[in-house]
C-alpha positions in Angstrom: 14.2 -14.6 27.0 12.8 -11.2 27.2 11.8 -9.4 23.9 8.4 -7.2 24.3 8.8 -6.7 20.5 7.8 -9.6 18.1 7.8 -8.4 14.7 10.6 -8.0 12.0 13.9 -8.9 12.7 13.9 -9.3 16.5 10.6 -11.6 15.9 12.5 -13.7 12.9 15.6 -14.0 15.3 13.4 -15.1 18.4 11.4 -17.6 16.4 14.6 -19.6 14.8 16.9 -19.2 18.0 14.4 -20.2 20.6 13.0 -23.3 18.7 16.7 -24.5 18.3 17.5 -23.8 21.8 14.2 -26.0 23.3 16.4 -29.5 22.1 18.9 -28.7 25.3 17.8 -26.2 27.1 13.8 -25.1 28.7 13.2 -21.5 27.5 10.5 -19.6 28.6 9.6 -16.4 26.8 8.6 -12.7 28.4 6.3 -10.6 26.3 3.8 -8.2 25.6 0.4 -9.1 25.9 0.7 -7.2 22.4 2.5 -9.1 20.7 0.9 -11.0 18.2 3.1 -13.3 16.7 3.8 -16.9 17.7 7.1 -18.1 19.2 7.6 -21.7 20.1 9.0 -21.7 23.4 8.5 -24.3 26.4 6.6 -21.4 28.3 5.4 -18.1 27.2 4.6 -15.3 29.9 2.4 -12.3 28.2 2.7 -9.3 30.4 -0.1 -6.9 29.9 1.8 -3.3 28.4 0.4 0.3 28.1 0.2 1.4 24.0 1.4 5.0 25.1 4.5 5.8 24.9 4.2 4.1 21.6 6.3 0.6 21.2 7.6 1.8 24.9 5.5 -1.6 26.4 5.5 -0.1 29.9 4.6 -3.5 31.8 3.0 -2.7 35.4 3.4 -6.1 36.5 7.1 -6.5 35.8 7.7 -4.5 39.0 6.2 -7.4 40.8 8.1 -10.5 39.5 11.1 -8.4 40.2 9.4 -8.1 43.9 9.0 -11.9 44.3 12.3 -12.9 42.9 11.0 -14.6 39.7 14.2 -14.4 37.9 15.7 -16.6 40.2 14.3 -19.2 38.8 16.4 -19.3 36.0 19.9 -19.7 34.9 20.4 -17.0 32.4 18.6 -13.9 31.3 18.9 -12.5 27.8 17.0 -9.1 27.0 16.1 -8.5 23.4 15.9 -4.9 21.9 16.4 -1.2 23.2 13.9 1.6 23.9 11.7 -0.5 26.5 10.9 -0.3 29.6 12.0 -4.3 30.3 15.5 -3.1 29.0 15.6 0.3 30.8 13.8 -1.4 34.5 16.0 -4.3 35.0 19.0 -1.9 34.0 18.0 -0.2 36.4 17.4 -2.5 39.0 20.4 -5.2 38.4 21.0 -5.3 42.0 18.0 -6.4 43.1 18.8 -10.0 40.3 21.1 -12.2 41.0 20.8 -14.2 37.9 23.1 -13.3 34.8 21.8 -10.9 32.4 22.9 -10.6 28.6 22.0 -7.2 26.8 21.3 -7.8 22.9 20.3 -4.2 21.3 20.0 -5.9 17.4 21.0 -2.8 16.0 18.6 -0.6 18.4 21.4 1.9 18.8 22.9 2.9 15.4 22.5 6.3 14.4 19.5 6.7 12.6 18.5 9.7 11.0 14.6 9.3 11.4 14.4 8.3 14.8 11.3 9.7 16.5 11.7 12.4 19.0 10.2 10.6 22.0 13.0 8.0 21.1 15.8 10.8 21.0 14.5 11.9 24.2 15.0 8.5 25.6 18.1 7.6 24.5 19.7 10.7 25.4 18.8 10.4 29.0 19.0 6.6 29.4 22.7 6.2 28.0 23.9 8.5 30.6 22.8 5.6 33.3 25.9 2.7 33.7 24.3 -0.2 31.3 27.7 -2.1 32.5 25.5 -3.3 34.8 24.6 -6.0 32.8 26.6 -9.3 32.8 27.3 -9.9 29.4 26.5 -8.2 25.7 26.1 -9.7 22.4 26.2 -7.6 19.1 24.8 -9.1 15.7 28.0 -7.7 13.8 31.5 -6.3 14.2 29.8 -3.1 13.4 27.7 -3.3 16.1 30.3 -3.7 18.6 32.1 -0.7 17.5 29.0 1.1 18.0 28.8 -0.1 21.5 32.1 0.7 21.9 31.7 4.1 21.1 28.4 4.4 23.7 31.4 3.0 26.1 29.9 -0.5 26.8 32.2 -2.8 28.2 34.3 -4.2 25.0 35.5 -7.2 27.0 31.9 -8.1 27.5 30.9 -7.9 24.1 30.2 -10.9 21.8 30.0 -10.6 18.3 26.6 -13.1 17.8 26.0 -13.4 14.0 22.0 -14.0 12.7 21.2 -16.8 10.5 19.0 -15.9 7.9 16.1 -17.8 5.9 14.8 -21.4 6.3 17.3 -23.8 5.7 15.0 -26.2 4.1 13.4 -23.7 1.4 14.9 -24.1 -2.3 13.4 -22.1 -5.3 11.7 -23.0 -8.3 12.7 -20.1 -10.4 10.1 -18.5 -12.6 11.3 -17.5 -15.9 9.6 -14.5 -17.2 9.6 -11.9 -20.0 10.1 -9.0 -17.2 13.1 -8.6 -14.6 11.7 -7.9 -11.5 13.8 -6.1 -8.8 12.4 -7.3 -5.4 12.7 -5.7 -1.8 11.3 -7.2 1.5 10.9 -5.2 4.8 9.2 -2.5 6.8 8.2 0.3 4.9 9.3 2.7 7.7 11.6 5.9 6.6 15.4 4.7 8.1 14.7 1.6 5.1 15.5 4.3 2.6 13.0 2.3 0.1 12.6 6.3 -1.2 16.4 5.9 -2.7 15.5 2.8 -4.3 12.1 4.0 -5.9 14.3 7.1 -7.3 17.2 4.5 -8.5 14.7 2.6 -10.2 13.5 5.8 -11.8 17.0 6.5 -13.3 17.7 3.1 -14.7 14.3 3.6 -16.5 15.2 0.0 -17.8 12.5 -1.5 -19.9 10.3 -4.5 -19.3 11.0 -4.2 -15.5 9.1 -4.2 -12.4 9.8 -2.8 -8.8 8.4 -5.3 -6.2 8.4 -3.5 -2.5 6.9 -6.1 0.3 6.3 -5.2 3.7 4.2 -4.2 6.2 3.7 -0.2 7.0 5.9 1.4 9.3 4.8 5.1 8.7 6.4 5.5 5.0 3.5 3.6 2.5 1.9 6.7 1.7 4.7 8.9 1.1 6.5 5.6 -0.9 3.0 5.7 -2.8 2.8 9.5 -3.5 6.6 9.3 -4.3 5.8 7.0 -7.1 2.5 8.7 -8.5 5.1 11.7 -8.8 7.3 9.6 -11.1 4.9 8.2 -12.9 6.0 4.5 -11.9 2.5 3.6 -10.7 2.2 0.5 -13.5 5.6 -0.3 -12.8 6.1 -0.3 -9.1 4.0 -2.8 -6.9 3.6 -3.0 -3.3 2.2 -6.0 -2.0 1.9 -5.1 2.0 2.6 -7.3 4.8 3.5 -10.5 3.4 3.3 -14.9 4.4 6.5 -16.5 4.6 5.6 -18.9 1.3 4.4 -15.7 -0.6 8.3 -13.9 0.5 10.0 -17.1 -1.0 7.0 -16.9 -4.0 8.4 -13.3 -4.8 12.2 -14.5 -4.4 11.6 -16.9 -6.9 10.4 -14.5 -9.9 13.5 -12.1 -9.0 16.2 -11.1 -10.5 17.6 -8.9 -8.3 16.9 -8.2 -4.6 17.6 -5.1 -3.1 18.4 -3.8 0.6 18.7 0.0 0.4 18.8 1.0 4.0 21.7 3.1 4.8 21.4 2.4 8.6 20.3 -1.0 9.4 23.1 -3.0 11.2 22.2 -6.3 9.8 20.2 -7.4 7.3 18.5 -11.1 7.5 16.8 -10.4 4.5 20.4 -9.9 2.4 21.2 -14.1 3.6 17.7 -14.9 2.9 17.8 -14.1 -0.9 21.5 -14.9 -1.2 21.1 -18.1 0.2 18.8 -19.1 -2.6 20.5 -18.0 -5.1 18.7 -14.2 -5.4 21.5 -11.7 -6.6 21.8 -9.1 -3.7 22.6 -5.5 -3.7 22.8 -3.3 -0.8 25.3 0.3 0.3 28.6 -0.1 1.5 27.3 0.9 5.0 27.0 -1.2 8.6 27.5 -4.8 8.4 26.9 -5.3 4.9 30.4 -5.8 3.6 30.7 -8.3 6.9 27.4 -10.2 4.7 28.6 -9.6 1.1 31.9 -9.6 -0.7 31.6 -7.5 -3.4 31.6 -8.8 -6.9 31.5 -12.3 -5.5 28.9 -13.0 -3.8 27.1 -9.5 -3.8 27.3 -6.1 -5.0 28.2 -3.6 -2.7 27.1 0.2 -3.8 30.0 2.7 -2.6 28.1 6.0 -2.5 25.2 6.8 -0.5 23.3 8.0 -3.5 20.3 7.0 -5.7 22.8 7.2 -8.7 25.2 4.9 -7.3 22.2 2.4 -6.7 21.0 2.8 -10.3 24.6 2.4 -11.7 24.8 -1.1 -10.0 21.0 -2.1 -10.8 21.9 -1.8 -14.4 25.1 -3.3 -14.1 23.7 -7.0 -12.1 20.5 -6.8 -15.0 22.7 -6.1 -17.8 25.7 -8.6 -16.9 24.1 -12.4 -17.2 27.9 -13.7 -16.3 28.4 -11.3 -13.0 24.4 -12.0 -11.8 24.8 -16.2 -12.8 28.6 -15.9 -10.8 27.4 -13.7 -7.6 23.9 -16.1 -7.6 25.7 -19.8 -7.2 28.7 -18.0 -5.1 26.2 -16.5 -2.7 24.0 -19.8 -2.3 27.1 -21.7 -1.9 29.2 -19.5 1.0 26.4 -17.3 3.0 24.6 -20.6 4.5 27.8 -21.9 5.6 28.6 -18.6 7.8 25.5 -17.7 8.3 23.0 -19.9 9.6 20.8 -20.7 13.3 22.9 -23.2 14.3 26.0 -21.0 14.2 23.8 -18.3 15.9 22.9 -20.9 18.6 26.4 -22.1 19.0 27.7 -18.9 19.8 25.0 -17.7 22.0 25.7 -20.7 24.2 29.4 -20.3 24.3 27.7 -16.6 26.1 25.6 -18.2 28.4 28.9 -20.3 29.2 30.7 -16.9 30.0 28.1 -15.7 32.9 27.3 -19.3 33.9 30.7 -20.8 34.7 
């Protein structure tokens, strides 16, 4: 496994898929020495990476290992993420391995309005190079692979490779309280669209309810927080920052709603996490979230792109005891049986079966 990157969704992914792939198979893990969080593997390699370009993790040494024909040592390859230079180097030098490689973007290459220009820059000049290359791709959603599709990867080499979501063996204790608390978890970075949610909350303007935002900074805290002032929702809008994995299920077990209001994220763990314990979800009508929820049943699906549309649907779950008690036990009942590590697992194997046999 190669994944510079640690954190959010690529970390969550790495952490549940490797430990589940150690019972057949050794894994050893490639990383930035910047990384910081912990990934049970049977070996970890940290290569030392240059901060500048920013989340770039230009790694010196890799150069080398390609040299000395490290890869051969393995059966499989699988690159995590796009916009490094471990994604962009052993693109470019696929000749030089003879070991299978499988390309996993998670969602790097959706449109995203806020992208940052360096990123732009990068894009536009490294799509132009043949990433077909690469033995095999996986995608983490049927919108996904169209996406792909459209950047002309190979579509017979793509595999659609669904995440699981949440810990299997958490169940909530649900606090009943006076207040309704509408929860979101996730980085507070601008392509989130946590903005659209703050000004949806603002509309409802429903009484005896709190706004919950948890995550760690990406760049958008202080404009979330002036954004707020602004509305004067400071008493009724809390951010909690960066959060444990017991204090995530803590706040999942006082809401009443969760919310997901990015309009370009490709897949959402965080939409099976709070379904799967019986959290009433609400997310737009955009990427793979209709491929997560069915709408009505076992989420609600917002079908404009506005903070009105969100607001309509807020007050409709909070309002509706029937609809949120039907979509709660239909969501804990179906989205753990399609969605879950071992599926993820299982599928990634049958992968690895394509470029090994």
């Amino acid at each position: 496994m190669i994944s510079p990157e640690l954190d959010a969704g690529i970390g969550t992914w790495m952490e549940f898929v490797c430990s589940n792939l150690m019972k057949d198979h050794e894994v050893t893990l490639l990383t930035s020495s910047k990384a910081t969080r912990k990934v049970q593997c049977h070996n970890t390699i940290k290569l030392d990476s240059w901060d500048f370009p920013p989340k770039y993790y230009y790694m010196p040494k890799l150069k080398s290992l390609i040299k000395n024909h490290f890869f051969e040592k393995f059966d499989v390859i699988q690159i995590h993420g796009i916009g490094s230079f471990a994604a962009d180097y052993l693109m470019l030098k696929k000749n030089k391995i003879k070991t299978p490689i499988i390309f996993s973007p998670h969602g790097g290459l959706q449109p995203h309005p806020n992208l940052s220009f360096m990123r732009i820059v990068h894009d536009k000049i490294m799509l132009k190079f043949n990433w077909n290359k690469f033995d095999r791709f996986t995608a983490i959603s049927l919108a996904e692979k169209e996406r792909l599709c459209e950047l002309k990867f190979d579509e017979k080499k793509i595999d659609v490779v669904y995440n699981g979501g949440g810990d299997p063996n958490r169940s909530l204790n649900k606090k009943i309280t006076d207040k309704k608390i509408i929860l979101y978890i996730g980085r507070l970075s601008k392509p989130k669209n946590v903005d659209l949610l703050i000004d949806a909350f603002s509309i409802s303007n429903i009484n005896d309810t709190e706004l919950i935002i948890a995550g760690p900074d990406f760049g958008a805290l202080e404009y979330l927080k002036e954004k707020t002032k602004n509305l004067d929702l400071e008493k009724k809008v809390i951010f909690k920052g960066r959060i444990s994995e017991d204090e995530k299920y803590e706040l999942l077990s006082q809401a009443s709603l969760f919310v997901h209001p990015s309009l370009t994220d490709v897949f959402a763990i965080t939409l099976i996490e709070a379904s799967q314990v019986g959290v009433p979800c609400l997310a737009y009508d955009v990427g793979a979230n209709s491929e997560i929820l069915e709408n009505g049943v076992s989420g609600i699906l917002a079908k404009e792109s506005t903070a009105e549309s969100l607001s309509k649907e807020i007050n409709k779950i909070l309002f509706d005891n029937e609809l949120s008690k039907k979509i709660s036990e239909t969501g804990r009942k179906l989205i753990p049986q399609k969605f879950n590590w071992q599926n993820t697992v299982k599928s990634l194997e049958e992968t690895f079966q394509k470029v090994t046999h």
